[in-house]
VEXDREN-2710 file (C-alpha; in Angstrom, 1 decimal):
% VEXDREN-2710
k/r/px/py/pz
1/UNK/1.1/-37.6/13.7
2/UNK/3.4/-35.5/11.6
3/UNK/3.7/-35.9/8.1
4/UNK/8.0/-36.8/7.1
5/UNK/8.4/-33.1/6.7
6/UNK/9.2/-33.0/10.2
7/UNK/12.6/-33.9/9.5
8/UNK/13.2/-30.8/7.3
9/UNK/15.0/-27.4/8.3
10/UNK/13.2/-25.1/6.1
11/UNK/10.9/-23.0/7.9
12/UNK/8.3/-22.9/5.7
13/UNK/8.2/-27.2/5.1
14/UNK/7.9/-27.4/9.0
15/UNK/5.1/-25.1/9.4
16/UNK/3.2/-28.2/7.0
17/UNK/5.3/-30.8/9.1
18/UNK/1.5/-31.2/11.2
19/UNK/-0.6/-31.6/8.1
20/UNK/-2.9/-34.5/7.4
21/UNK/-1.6/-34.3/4.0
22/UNK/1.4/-37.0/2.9
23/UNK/3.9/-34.5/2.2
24/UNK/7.3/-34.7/0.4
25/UNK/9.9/-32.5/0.2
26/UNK/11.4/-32.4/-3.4
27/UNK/13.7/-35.2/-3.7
28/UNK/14.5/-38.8/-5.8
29/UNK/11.9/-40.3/-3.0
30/UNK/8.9/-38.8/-4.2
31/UNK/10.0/-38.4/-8.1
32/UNK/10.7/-42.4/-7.7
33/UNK/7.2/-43.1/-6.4
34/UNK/5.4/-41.0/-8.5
35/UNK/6.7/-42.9/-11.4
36/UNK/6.4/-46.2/-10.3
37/UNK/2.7/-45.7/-9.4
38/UNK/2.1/-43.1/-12.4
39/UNK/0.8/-41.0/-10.3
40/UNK/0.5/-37.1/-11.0
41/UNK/2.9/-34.4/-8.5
42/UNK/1.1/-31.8/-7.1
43/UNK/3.8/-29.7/-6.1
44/UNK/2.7/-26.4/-3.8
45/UNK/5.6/-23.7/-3.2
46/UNK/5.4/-21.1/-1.1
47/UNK/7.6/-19.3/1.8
48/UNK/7.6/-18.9/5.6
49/UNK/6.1/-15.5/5.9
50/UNK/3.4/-15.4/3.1
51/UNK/0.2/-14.9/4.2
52/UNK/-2.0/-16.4/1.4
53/UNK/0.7/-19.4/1.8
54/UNK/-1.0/-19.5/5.9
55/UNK/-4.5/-19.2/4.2
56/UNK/-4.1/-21.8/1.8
57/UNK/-2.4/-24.4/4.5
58/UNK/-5.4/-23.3/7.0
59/UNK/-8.4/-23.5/5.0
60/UNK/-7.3/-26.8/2.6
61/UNK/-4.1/-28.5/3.9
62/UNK/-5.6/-28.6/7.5
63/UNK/-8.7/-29.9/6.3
64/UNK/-8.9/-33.8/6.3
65/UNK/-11.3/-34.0/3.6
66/UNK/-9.4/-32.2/1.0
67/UNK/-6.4/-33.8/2.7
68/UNK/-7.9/-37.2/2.0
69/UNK/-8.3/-36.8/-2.0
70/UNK/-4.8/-35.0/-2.0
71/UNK/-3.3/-38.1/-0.6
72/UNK/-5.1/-40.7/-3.1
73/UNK/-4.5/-39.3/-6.7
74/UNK/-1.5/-37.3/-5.7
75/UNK/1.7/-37.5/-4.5
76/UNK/2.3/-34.3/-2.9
77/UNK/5.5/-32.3/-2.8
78/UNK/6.4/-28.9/-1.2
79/UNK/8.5/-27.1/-1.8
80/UNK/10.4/-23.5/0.1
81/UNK/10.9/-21.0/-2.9
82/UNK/13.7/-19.4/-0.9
83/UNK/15.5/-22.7/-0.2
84/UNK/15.0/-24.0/-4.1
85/UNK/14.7/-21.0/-6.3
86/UNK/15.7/-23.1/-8.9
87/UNK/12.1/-25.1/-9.2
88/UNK/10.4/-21.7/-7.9
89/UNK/11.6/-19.9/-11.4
90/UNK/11.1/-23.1/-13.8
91/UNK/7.5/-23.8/-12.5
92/UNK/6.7/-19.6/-12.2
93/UNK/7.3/-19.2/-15.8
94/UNK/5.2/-21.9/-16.4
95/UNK/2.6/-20.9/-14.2
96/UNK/2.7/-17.6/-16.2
97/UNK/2.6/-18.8/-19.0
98/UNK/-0.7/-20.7/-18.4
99/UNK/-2.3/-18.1/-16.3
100/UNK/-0.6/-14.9/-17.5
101/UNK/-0.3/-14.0/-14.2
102/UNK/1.7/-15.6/-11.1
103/UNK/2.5/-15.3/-7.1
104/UNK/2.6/-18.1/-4.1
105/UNK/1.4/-19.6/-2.9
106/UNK/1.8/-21.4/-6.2
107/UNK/0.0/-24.6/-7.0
108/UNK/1.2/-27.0/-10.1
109/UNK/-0.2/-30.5/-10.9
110/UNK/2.8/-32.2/-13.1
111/UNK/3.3/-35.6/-15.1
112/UNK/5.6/-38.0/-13.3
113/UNK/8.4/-37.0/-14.7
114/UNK/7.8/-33.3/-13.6
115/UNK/6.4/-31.9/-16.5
116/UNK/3.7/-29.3/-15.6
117/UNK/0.1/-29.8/-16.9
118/UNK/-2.0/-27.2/-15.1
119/UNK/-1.1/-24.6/-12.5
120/UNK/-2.6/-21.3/-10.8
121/UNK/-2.0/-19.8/-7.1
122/UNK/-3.8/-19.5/-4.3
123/UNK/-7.3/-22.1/-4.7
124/UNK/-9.9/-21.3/-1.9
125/UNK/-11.7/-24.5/-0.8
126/UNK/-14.9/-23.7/-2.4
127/UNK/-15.7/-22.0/-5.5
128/UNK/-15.4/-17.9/-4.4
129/UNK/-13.9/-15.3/-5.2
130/UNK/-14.2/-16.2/-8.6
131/UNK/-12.1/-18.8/-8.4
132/UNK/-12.9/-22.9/-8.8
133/UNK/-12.7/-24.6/-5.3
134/UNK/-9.3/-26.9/-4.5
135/UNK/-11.0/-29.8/-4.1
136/UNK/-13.3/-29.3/-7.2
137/UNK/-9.9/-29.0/-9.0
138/UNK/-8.5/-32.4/-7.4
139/UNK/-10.8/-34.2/-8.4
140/UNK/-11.3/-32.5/-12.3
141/UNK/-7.7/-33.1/-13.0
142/UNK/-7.2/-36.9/-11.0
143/UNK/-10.4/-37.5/-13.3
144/UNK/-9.3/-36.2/-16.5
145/UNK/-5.3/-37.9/-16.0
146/UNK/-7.5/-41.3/-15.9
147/UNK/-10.0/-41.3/-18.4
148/UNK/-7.7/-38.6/-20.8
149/UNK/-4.3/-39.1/-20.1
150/UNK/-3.0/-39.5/-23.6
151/UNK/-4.5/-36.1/-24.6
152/UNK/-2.8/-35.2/-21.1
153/UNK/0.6/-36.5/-22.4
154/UNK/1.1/-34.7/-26.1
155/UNK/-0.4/-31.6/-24.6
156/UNK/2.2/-31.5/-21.8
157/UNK/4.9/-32.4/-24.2
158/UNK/3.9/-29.5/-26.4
159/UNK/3.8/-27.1/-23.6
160/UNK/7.4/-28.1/-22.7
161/UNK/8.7/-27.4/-25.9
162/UNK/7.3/-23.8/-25.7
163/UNK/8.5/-23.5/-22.1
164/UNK/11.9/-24.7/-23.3
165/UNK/11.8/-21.4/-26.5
166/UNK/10.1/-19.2/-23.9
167/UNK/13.3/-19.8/-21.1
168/UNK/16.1/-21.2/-22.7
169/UNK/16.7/-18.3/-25.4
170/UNK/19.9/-18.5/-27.9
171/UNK/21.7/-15.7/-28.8
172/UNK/20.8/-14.6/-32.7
173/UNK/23.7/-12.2/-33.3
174/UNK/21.3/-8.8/-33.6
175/UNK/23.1/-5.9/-32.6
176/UNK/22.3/-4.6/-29.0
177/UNK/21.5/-0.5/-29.4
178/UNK/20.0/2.3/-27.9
179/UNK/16.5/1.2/-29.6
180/UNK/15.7/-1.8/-27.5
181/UNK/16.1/1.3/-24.2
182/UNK/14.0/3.7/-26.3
183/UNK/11.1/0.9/-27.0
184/UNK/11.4/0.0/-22.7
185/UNK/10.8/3.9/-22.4
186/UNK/7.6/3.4/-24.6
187/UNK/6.1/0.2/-22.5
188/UNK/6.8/1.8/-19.7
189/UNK/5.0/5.0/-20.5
190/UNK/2.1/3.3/-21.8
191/UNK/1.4/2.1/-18.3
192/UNK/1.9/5.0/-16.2
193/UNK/-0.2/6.6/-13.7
194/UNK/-0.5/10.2/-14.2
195/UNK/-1.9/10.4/-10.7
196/UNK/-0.8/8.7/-8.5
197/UNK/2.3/7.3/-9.9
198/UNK/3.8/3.6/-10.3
199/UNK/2.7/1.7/-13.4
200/UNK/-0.8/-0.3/-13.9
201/UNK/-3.4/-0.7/-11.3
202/UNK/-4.5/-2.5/-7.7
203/UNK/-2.2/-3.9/-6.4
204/UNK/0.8/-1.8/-7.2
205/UNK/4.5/-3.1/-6.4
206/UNK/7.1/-1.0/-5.5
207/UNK/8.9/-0.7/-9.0
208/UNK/12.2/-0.2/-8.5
209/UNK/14.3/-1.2/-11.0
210/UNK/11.9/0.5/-13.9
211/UNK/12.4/3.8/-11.8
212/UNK/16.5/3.2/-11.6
213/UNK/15.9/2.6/-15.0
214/UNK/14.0/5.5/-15.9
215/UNK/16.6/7.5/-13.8
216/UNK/19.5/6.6/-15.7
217/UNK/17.5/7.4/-19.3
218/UNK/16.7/11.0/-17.7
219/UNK/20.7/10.9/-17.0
220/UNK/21.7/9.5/-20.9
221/UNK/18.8/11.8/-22.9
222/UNK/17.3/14.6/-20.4
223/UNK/14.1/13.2/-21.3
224/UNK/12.2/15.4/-18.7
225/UNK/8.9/12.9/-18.6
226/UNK/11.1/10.3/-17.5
227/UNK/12.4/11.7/-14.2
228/UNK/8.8/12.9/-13.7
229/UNK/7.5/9.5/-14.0
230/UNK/10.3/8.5/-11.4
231/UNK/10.0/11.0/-9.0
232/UNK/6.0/11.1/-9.0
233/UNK/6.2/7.4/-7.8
234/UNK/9.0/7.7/-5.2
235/UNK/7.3/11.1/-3.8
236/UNK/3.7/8.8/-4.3
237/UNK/5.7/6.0/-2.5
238/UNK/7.3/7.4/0.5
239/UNK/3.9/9.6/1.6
240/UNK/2.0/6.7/1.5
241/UNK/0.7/3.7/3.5
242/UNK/2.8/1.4/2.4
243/UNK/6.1/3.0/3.3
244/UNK/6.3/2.5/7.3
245/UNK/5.9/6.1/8.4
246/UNK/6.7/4.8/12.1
247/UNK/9.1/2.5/11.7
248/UNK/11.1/3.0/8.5
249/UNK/11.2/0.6/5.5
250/UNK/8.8/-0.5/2.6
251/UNK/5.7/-3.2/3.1
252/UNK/5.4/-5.9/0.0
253/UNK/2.9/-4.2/-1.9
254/UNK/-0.1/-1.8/-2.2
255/UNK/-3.6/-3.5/-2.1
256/UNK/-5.3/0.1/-3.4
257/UNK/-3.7/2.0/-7.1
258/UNK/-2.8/4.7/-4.7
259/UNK/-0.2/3.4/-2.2
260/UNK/-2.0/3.3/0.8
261/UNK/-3.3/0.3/2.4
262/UNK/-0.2/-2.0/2.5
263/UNK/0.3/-6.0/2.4
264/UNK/2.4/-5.6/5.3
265/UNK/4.9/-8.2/5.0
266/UNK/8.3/-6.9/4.7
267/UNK/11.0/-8.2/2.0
268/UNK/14.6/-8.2/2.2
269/UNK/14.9/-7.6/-1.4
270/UNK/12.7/-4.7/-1.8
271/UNK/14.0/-2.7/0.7
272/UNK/17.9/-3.7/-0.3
273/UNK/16.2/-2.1/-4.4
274/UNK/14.7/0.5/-2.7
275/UNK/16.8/1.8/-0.5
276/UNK/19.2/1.6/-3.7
277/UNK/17.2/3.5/-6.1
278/UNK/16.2/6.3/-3.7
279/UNK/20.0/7.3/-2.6
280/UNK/20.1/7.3/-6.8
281/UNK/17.0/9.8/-6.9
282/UNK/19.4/11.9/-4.0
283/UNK/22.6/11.9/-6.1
284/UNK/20.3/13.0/-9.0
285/UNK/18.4/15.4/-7.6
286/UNK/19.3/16.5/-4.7
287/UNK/15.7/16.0/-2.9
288/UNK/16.3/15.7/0.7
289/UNK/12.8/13.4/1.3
290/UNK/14.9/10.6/-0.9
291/UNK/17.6/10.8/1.6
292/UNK/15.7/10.2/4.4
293/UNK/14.3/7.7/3.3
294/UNK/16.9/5.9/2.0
295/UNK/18.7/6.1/5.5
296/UNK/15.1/5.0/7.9
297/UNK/14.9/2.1/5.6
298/UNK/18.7/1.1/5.6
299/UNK/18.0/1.7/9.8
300/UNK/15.1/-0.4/10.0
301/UNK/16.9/-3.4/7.7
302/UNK/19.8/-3.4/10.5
303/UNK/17.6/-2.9/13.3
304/UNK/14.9/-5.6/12.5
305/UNK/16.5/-7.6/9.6
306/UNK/19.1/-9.3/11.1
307/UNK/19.7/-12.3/13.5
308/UNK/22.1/-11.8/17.1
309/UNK/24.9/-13.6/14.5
310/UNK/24.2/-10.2/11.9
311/UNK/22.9/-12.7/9.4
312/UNK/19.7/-11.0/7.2
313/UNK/16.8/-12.4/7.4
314/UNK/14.9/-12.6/4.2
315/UNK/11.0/-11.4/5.2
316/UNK/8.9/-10.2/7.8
317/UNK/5.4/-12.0/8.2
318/UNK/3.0/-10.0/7.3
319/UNK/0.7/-12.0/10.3
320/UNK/0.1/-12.1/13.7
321/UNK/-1.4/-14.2/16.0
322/UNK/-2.8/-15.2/12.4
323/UNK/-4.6/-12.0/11.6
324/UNK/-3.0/-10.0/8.6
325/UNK/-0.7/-7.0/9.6
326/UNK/-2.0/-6.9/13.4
327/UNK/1.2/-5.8/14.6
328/UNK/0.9/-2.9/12.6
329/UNK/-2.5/-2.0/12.9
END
């Protein structure tokens, strides 16, 4: 039998429509039971075409055991980042916060009243990977809201008031100058990769706005490492693996430090920066590898990214026939 998200449009809610689990979208209907029953949210958000999203669904929302436990301590909401980016970017920064990292799918266990009390990503169903198992992690927090729950309580309430400095930021009146560009110059230095370019390690994003920006400081000072450090990782970029050398257009991310086994879903966003940043590196410089590549990704985003009605589409799936980038391959 499907679970009430059948009656949703979202893409990503109806690919959980068949789960065992008692899914809720977000809405007064769950919020209302969960505080009648005093029952803890755990709220899962995620999109339609990510793949640790599939992973997640398949290995622990599929399974009626885990399912099972979900459905007696919980009430469960999902929720489709790209229809409510508004929760997506509350809960992220709390998942961050926590974690110090983030991504989706993302998992967050909250009070009734929505207030988050533990969070992390993708759980695998059994302790691996490093990670604790899902249902492990069920059944430690279900255990510790009933037997700890006033701990629970002034912890959470704590946390909120640091989420609530850390997101909600007043104006103090200091003077906006050329120092606060001059200390993002310094950050982002620290991090480069001499080699291979970007900034940081495995997995490496495409970075585009710290390139624009490091375009436009080459531009203001002539600071000569600073248009190295963009054009090493647009050259790095566009010769690598993840840039579609067949088709045009840039994959989510680099799995490797040096650009060349792609996650190969495709983003809307990143190719709309991308595209951007490289016609910028052109007008710079003059290079005619950024203007190609500006124009094969612009082609593949009008070629493959929209619908009959010339509506975008916001992602490619990076599987098929639910193996990973099989299309590519």
């Amino acid at each position: 039998m499907p679970n009430r998200l059948i009656n949703e449009t979202s893409p990503y809610l109806l690919q959980h429509a068949n789960n065992p689990v008692d899914w809720y979208a977000w809405g007064p209907e769950a919020l209302e039971r969960a505080a009648k029953e005093e029952k803890l949210i755990l709220l899962s958000i995620g999109y339609s075409a990510c793949h640790w999203c599939h992973v997640m669904e398949h290995e622990s929302f599929e399974n009626p055991d885990i399912a099972e436990v979900m459905n007696s301590h919980f009430v469960n909401i999902k929720v489709d980042r790209e229809e409510r980016p508004d929760l997506d970017q509350i809960y992220m920064t709390s998942v961050q916060i926590m974690t110090g990292s983030g991504g989706w799918p993302m998992t967050m266990f909250l009070l009734p009243t929505g207030e988050p009390i533990f969070g992390g990503t993708y759980f695998p169903p059994d302790d691996r990977y490093g990670r604790p198992g899902f249902r492990r992690v069920l059944e430690t927090i279900a255990e510790a809201y009933r037997t700890r729950r006033e701990e629970i309580l002034e912890n959470a309430k704590g946390f909120r008031e640091h989420l609530e400095r850390q997101t909600f930021l007043k104006g103090q009146g200091d003077t906006i100058d050329a120092s606060i560009l001059e200390a993002a110059y310094r950050a982002m230095g620290s991090r480069f990769d001499p080699r291979e370019g970007g900034f940081g390690g495995a997995p490496k994003f495409p970075p585009s706005m710290t390139v624009d920006f490091l375009l436009r400081y080459h531009y203001r000072t002539g600071d000569a490492q600073a248009l190295h450090m963009a054009t090493l990782t647009l050259d790095k970029m566009a010769h690598g693996g993840m840039y579609d050398q067949v088709g045009g257009g840039f994959h989510r991310y680099s799995t490797d430090d040096h650009w060349l086994v792609p996650h190969f879903e495709k983003m809307l966003y990143d190719n709309a920066l991308l595209a951007r940043v490289y016609v910028d590196a052109y007008r710079s410089i003059g290079d005619r590898l950024y203007k190609r590549i500006a124009e094969e990704t612009l082609d593949f985003v009008v070629r493959e990214m929209r619908d009959p009605s010339k509506a975008f589409y916001s992602t490619q799936d990076a599987d098929n026939e639910d193996i990973e980038g099989k299309f590519y391959v």
